[in-house]
Structures are given as structure tokens and as C-alpha cells.
N, C-alpha and C positions, 0 to 999 in steps of 0.2 A: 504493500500500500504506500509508503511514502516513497519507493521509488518512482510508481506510477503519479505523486504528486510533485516529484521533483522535472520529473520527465516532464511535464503538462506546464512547470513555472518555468521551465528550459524553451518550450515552445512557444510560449507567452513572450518570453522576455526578448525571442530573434525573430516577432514580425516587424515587415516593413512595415515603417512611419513615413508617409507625404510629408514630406517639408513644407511647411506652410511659406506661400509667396512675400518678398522682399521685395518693397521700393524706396524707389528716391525722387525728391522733387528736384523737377530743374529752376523751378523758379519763388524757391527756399526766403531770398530774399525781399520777394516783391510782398509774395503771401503772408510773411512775419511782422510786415507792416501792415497789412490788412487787417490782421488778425486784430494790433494794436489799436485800428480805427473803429472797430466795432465797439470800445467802449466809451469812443470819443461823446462827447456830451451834444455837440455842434452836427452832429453825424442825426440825429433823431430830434435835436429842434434845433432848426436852421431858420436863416430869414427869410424862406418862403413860406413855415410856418406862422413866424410871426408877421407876416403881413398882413394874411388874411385868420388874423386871430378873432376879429370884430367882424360879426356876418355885414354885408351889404342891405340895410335896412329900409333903403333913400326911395318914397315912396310909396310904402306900403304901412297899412291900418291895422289895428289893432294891437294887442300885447307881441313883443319881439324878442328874439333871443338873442341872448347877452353874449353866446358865444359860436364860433360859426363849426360847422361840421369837419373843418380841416386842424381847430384845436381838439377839440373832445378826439380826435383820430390820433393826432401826435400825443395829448397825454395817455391813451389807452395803449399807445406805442410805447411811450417810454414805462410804463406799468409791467407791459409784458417781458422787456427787455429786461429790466433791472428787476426783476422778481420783487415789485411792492404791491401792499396793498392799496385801494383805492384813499382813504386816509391818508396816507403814506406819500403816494403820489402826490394828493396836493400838498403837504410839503415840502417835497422835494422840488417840483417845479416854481414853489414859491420861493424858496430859494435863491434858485438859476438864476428869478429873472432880480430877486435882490441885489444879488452880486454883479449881474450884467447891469443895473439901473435902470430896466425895464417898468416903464407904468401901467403893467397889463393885471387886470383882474385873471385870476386863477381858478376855472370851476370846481366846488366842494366837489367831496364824494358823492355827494347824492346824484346832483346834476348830472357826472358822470355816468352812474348807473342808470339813471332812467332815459338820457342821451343815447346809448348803445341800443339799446332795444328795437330802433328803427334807424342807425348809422348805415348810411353806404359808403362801401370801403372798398376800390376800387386795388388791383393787383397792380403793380407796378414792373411792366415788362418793358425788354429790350428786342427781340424775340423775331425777327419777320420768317414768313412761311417761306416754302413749307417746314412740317415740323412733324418728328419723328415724336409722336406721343407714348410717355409710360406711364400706366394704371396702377397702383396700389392702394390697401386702404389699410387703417389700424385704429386701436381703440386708444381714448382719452378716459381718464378716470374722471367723475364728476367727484364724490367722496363716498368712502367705505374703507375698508379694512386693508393694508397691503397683503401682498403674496405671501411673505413670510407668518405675518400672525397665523394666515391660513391654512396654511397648510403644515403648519404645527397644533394647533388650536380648533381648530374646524371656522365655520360661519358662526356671528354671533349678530349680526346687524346686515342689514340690506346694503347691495353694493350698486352704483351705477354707474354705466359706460356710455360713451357716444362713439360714435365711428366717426372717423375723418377719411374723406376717397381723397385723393388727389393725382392730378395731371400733371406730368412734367416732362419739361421737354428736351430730349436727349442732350441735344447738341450746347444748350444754353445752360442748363439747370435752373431752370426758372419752373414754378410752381405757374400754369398756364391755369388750372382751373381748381377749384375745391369745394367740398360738400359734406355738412356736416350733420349726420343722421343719424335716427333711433338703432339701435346694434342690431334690429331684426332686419335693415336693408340691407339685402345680399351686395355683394361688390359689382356684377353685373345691372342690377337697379340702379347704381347709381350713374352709368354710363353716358344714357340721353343728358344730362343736367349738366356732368359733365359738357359736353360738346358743344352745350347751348352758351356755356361763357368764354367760350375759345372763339375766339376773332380769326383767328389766322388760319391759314389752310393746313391741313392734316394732311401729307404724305403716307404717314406708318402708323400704325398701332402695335404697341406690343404690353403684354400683361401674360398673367400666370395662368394655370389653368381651372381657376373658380371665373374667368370670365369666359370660359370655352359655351356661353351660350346662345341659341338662336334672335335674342334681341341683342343682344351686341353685334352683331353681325347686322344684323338690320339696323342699325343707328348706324352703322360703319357704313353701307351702302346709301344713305342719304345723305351723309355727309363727302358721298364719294370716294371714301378711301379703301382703294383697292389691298393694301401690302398689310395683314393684319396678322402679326405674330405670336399668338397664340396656341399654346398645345394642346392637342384633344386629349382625352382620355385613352389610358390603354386599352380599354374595349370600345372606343370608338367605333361609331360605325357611318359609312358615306349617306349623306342627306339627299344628295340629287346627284342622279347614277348619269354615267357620260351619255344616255340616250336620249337625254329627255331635250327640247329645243331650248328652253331660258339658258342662260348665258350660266358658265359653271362657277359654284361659289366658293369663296376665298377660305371656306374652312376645309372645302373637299378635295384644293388643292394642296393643301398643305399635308393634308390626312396622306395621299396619295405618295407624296415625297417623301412622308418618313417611312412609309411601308417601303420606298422603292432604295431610299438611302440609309432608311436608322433616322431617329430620333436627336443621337448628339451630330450628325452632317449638321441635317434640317435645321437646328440652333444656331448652327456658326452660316451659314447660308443664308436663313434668316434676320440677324442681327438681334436674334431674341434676347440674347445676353446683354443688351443696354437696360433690358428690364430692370436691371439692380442697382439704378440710379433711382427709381421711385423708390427703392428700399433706402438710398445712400439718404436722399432728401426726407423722409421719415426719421429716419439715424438724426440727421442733424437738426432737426425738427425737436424734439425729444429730447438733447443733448441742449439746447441751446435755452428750450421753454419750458422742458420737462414734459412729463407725461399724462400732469392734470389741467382739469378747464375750474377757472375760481369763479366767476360766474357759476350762479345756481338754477337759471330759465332760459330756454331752449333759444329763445331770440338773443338774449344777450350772449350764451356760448356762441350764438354761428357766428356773431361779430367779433368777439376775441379771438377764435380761431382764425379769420379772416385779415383779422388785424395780425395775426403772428404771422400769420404766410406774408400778408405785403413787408413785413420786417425782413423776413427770411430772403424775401427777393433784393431788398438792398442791401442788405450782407452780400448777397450773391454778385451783385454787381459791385462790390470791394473789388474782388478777385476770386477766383477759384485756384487750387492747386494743379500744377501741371506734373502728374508723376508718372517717370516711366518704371519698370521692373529690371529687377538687378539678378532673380535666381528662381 
């Protein structure tokens, strides 16, 4: 017996290990300073913020607001960025503008919060078509218990989540569209809504294969886009057989190719592997705002969400990392 467990920790201990991949940036320099701009104060209230701090009133009746939609957006920005509370926030912006000698009224917390609820918060792209679109989606904790109590401890209190979908676009890393929904919308439902806030033409789709379904494919043909890199199922089976006259669809051709090539050609052929840029911008998503929404009602999370993505887009336009592979 123990030589048969010696024998067994002999074999254990001489399998191969994958080296996990090594890079380098070539452009080390430029992004270190990027990096440093992202905490810069000037970087998230600039003076085209304060310009238009005081809405444009001139002409119109009745009671008016004190503050215009382009402030309440910059301090809900600098709230998300700088991990404060709404409280908090306004003092820290009153601050800023103490120090700069600013004579700007400051909206309380409250304002704030009941501001959001109906804010339009426009994405801030660089971006022109066409554009190679990647799908992913993941959950945001509203409040409950973390992983750890639970899974030591069991459930002791009710937990809730929201799903974030979001669009991005290969080549740019820009968050092109986003949608922030009850955790029972599948990732394929949130597709259409998707597509409705992308402005620019869609060349490719690529996503995993929980969007391997027939409304996706139908939103992708309305919007035209023929190149949709998406895997089927390994029991897939072909939708419209080569006999039939409609024009053959983009999921049957694909289906086709891996059966005639393999599944890992079909990925590098397809360029499906850029898919893990919607996973990179998740990663940095999460990493930069964390993983919960502080808002408590569904109107105000989709604006705080909305407001982190347009944050996220001008980090993005700082710089990005240019890294190639060493091993």
C-alpha cells in the first residue's frame, strides 16, 4: 500500500505544467503616466464642467433648477471614482471649489439623489464604424451577504443582484452600449437594446455561447451584420438545410466550418478570441468601481452604472496598454 501511494505522488508530482503566458509593455512609459492622470482632480471637473454648472434658464416660467444636468453628472462622476458617499461628495466638491475660489453653489445629497433618477448620461466615444462588437454580461451586488460568510455560514438575509450587458468595441475598448437589468434577463435578451444605442455600424459580433440564440441572430440581421462569432452548442444542430431558397444563415455557416475544420481553427479564423476584451472591460470595471451598485432603486442604479461606464470611457481615452508576449 504505501508503495502504491508513493508510486501515485511520483506521478502526481512529473505532470506537465502550461507555463502561464509573459508580457511586456512597449509603451511602459506613456501608460505610467496615465495611470497617474486618472487620479488627477482636473481630469473629472474640468472647465467645461464648470461652465455649464448653472442650467440655461433665460426665458422660461415657473420654479427652475439650481443646477444643470452636466453638474449633478460630474459630481455622481466624481462619487463613483473616488469611492464616496453622497454626503461625502458634497464635501469634497465643496472643497475643490474653496481652494480653486470658485463661487459655485454645491448640490446637497439629497438633490443629488432625486437628480439621478431621471439623469441622461450620454457615453463618451471616440469610436467610428465599422466596429467589431463584444457581448458580455455580469452581476453587480445591490446589498447582502458576501461569498465568504456564505459559504461558511449558509444564507441568513436576502441577497440582490442586477446584471450589467455591455458592448465593446474591439478595436477601441470603449464601452459602445450598456444595460442594466433584473438577473432573470438572459444575456441574449438583452441584445436588441443593446444595438438600439450603438450609433455606428457593426461589422462583427462576437460573444460566448449563452448568446448562441435565434433572436440574436435576428437582431444581427436587421442591423445587417453578416460576421457573427458565436459558438453553437456541441449538439448543435443546422436551422436551414442548404436546400431551402432564403439566403443561408450566419449561425449554419459557422456550424458547418467547425464540423469541417474543428472548433479551435473556427476561433482563430473567426477572430472569436477578441471576445475577452468584454471580459478585460468587466475586469476593469470591477477593479476600478468594485463590484457593488450604492444606489438602492432601479432608476437610480441604471444611472450610476451608466455614469461608471462614461468614467470608464475616459480613463480609456488616457491611454491603453500596448503589450506584446515574451514566452
Amino acid at each position: 500500500m504505501i508503495r502504491i501511494n508513493q508510486a501515485s505522488k511520483t506521478r502526481r508530482n512529473h505532470r506537465p505544467t502550461c507555463k502561464k503566458a509573459r508580457y511586456r509593455l512597449r509603451n511602459w512609459s506613456a501608460y505610467n503616466e496615465c495611470l497617474v492622470k486618472r487620479g488627477s482632480i482636473d481630469l473629472w471637473i474640468n472647465e467645461e464642467d464648470i461652465g455649464v454648472w448653472k442650467p440655461n434658464t433665460a426665458g422660461k416660467r415657473g420654479g427652475q433648477l439650481l443646477y444643470s444636468d452636466g453638474a449633478i453628472q460630474c459630481m455622481s462622476m466624481v462619487r463613483s471614482v473616488f469611492h464616496l458617499t453622497l454626503r461625502a461628495t458634497e464635501g469634497f466638491v465643496e472643497s475643490i471649489f474653496k481652494l480653486a475660489g470658485l463661487e459655485l453653489a454645491v448640490p446637497d445629497y439629497t438633490t443629488i439623489c432625486r437628480r439621478l433618477r431621471c439623469l441622461e448620461v450620454s457615453l463618451p466615444k471616440n469610436a467610428t464604424g465599422p466596429l467589431h462588437a463584444v457581448l458580455d454580461s455580469t452581476g453587480l451586488k445591490v446589498f447582502g451577504e458576501g461569498e465568504w460568510k456564505v459559504r461558511q455560514h449558509g444564507y441568513s438575509k436576502r441577497r440582490t443582484w442586477r446584471k450589467l450587458h455591455l458592448s465593446v468595441d474591439a478595436d477601441s475598448h470603449e464601452i459602445q452600449a450598456m444595460v442594466l437589468s433584473e438577473p432573470s434577463l438572459d444575456d441574449a435578451g438583452a441584445v436588441p437594446e443593446l444595438f438600439d444605442q450603438m450609433t455606428e455600424p457593426v461589422e462583427q459580433l462576437s460573444a460566448d455561447g449563452a448568446y448562441d440564440k435565434k433572436k440574436v441572430y435576428e437582431a444581427c440581421a436587421e442591423r445587417g451584420i453578416s460576421r457573427v462569432a458565436i459558438p453553437p452548442r456541441k449538439d448543435a444542430h443546422i436551422w436551414q438545410h442548404g436546400n431551402c431558397a432564403a439566403a443561408p444563415l450566419a449561425r449554419d455557416e459557422n456550424l458547418r466550418r467547425i464540423r469541417k475544420v474543428g472548433r479551435k481553427r473556427w476561433k482563430q479564423e473567426a477572430g472569436y478570441h477578441q471576445r475577452s476584451l468584454a471580459e478585460t472591460a468587466i475586469f476593469r470595471f470591477k477593479t476600478i468601481f468594485g463590484a457593488h451598485l450604492k444606489s438602492r432603486r432601479m432608476p437610480q442604479q441604471q444611472t450610476e452604472t451608466k455614469v461608471k461606464c462614461a468614467a470608464l470611457n475616459r480613463i480609456t481615452h488616457l491611454g491603453m496598454p500596448d503589450s506584446y508576449r515574451v514566452m
